[in-house]
LONUPA-779926 format. One record per residue: chain; z, x, y of N, C-alpha, C in turn; residue in three letters. Coordinates in nm, 4 decimals. Layout:
<pts>
['A', [Z, X, Y], [Z, X, Y], [Z, X, Y], 'ALA']
...
</pts>
This chain:
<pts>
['A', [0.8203, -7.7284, 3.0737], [0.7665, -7.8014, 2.9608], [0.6917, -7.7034, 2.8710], 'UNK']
['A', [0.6885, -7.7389, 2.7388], [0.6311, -7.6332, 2.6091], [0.4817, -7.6724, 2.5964], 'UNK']
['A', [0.4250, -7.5939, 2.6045], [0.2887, -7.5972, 2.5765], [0.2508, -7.5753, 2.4242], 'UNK']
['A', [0.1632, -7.6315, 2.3489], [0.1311, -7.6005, 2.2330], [0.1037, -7.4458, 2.2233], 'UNK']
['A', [0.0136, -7.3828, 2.2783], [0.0488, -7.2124, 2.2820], [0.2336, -7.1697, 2.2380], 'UNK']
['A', [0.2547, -7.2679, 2.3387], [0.4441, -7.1747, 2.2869], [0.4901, -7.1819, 2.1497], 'UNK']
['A', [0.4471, -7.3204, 2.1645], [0.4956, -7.3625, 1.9638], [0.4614, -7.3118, 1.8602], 'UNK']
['A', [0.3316, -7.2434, 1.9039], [0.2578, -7.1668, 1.7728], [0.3286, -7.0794, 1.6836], 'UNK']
['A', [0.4447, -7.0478, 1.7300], [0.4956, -6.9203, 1.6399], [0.5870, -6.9628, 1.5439], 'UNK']
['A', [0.6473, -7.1207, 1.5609], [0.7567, -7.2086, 1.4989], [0.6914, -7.2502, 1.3684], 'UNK']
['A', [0.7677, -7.2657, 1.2738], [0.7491, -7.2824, 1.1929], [0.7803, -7.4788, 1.1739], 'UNK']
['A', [0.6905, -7.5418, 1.1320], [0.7186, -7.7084, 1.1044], [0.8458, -7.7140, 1.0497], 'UNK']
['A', [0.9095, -7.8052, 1.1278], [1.0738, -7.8564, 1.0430], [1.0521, -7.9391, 0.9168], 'UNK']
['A', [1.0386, -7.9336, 0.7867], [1.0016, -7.9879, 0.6387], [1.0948, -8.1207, 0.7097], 'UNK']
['A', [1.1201, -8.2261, 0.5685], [1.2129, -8.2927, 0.5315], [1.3559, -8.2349, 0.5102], 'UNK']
['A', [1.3563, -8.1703, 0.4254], [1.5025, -8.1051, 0.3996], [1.5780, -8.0748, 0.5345], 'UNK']
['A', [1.4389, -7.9784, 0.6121], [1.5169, -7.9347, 0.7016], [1.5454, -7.9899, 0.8030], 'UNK']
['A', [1.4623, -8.1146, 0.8373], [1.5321, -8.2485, 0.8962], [1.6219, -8.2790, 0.9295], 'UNK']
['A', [1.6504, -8.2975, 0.7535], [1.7733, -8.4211, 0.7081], [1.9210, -8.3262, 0.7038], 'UNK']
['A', [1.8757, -8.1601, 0.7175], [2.0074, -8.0905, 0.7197], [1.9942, -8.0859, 0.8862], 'UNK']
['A', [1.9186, -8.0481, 0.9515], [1.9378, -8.0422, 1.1003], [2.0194, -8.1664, 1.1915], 'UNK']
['A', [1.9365, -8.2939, 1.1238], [1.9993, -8.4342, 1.1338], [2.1561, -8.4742, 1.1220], 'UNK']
['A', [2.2296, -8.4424, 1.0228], [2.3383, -8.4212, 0.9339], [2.4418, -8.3522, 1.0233], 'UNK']
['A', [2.3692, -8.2580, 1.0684], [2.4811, -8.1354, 1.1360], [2.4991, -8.2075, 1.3063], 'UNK']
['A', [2.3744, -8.2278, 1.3592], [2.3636, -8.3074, 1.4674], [2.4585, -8.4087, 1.4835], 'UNK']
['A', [2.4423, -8.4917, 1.4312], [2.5446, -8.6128, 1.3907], [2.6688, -8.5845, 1.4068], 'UNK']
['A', [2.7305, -8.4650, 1.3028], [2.8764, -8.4243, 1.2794], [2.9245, -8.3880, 1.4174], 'UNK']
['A', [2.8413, -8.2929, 1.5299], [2.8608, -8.2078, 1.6005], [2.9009, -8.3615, 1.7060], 'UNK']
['A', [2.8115, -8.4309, 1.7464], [2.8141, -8.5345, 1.8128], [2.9359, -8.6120, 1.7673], 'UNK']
['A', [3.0030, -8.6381, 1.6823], [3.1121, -8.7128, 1.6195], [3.2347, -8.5874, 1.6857], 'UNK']
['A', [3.2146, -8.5108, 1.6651], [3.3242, -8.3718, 1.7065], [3.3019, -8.4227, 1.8437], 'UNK']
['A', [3.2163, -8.4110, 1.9522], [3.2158, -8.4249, 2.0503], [3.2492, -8.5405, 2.1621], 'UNK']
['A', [3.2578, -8.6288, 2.0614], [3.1926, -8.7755, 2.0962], [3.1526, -8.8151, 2.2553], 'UNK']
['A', [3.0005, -8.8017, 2.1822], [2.8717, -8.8119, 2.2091], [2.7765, -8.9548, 2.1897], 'UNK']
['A', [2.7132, -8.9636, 2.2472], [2.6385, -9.1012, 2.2296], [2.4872, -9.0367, 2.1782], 'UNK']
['A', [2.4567, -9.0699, 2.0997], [2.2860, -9.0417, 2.0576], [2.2170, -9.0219, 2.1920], 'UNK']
['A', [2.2175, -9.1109, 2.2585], [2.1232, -9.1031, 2.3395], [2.1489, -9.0505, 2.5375], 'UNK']
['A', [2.2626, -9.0051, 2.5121], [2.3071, -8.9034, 2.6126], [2.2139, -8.7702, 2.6690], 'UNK']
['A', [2.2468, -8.7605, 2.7847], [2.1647, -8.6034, 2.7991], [2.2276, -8.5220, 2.7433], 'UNK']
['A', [2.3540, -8.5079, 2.7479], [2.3808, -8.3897, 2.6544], [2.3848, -8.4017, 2.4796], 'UNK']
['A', [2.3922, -8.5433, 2.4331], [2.3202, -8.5073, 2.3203], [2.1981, -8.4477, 2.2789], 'UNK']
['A', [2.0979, -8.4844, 2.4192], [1.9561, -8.4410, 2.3786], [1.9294, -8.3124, 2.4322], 'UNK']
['A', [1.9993, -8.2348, 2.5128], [2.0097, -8.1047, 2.5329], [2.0900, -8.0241, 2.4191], 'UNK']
['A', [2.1720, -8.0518, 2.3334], [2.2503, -8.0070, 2.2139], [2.0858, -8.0491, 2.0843], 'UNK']
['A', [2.0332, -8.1475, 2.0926], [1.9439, -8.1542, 1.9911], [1.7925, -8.0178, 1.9929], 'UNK']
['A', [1.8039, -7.9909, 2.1260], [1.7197, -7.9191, 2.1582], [1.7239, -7.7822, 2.1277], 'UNK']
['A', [1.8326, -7.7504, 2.1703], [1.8978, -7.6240, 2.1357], [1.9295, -7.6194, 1.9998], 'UNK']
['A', [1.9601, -7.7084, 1.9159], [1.9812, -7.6845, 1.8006], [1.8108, -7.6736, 1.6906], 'UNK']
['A', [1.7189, -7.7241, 1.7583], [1.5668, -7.7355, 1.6659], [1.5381, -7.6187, 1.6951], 'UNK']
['A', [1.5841, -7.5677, 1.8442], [1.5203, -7.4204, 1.9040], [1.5699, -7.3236, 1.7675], 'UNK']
['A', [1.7001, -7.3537, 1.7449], [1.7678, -7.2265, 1.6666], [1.7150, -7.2410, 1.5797], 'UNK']
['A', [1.6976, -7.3680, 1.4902], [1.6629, -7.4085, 1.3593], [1.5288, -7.2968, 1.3492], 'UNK']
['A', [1.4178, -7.3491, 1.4482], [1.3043, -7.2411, 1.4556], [1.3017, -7.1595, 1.4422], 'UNK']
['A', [1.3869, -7.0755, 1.5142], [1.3763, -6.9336, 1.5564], [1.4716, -6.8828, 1.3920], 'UNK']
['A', [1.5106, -6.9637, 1.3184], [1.5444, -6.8959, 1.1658], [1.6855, -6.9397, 1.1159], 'UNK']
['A', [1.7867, -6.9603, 1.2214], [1.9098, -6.9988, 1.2054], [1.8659, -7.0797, 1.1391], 'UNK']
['A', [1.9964, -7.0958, 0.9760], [2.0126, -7.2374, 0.8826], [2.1532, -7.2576, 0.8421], 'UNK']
['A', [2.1592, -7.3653, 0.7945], [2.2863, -7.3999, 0.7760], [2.3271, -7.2935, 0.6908], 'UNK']
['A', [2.5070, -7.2992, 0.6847], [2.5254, -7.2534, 0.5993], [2.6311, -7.3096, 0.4363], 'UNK']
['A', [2.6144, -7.4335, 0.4976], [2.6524, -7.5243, 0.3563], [2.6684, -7.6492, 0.3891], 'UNK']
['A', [2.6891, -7.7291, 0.3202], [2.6401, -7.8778, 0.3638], [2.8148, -7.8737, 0.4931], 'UNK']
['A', [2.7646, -7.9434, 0.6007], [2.8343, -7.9616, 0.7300], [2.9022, -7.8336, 0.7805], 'UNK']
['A', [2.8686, -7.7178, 0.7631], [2.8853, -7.5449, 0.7806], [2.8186, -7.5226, 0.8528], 'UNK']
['A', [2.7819, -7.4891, 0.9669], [2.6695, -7.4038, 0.9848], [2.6880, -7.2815, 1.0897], 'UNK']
['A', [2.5351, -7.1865, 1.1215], [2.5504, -7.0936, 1.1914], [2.5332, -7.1559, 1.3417], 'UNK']
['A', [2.4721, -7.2778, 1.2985], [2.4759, -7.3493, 1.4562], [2.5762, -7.4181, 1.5516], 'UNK']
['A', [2.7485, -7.3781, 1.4876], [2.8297, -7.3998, 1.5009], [2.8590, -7.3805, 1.6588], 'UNK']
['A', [2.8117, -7.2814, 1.7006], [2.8039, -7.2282, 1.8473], [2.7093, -7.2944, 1.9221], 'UNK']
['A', [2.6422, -7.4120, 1.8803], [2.5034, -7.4500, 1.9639], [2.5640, -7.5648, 2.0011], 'UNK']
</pts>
């Protein structure tokens, strides 16, 4: 489990970057078909906020570098 210490270095996910993280999530889950509320949807959501954090961004609307996540 993440301790607030760990999080400190992440940068807050805005709106935009939400609603593009959201967007791509969705698509990836439709590619997969996936149920929202699956473990492996929520292990794919995880991994994908991790990347989002760590700097990975899309790279055009339903593009992205998180293509591999």
């Amino acid at each position: 489990m993440r301790t607030l210490q760990d999080l400190s270095h992440f940068d807050p996910i805005g709106p935009e970057g939400f609603k593009s993280l959201d967007e791509a999530f969705r698509a990836k889950l439709r590619r997969r078909g996936l149920s929202v509320g699956s473990k492996e949807a929520e292990a794919l959501a995880a991994r994908r906020i991790d990347a989002y954090q760590a700097g990975i961004r899309e790279k055009s609307a339903g593009e992205a570098d998180l293509a591999a996540i």
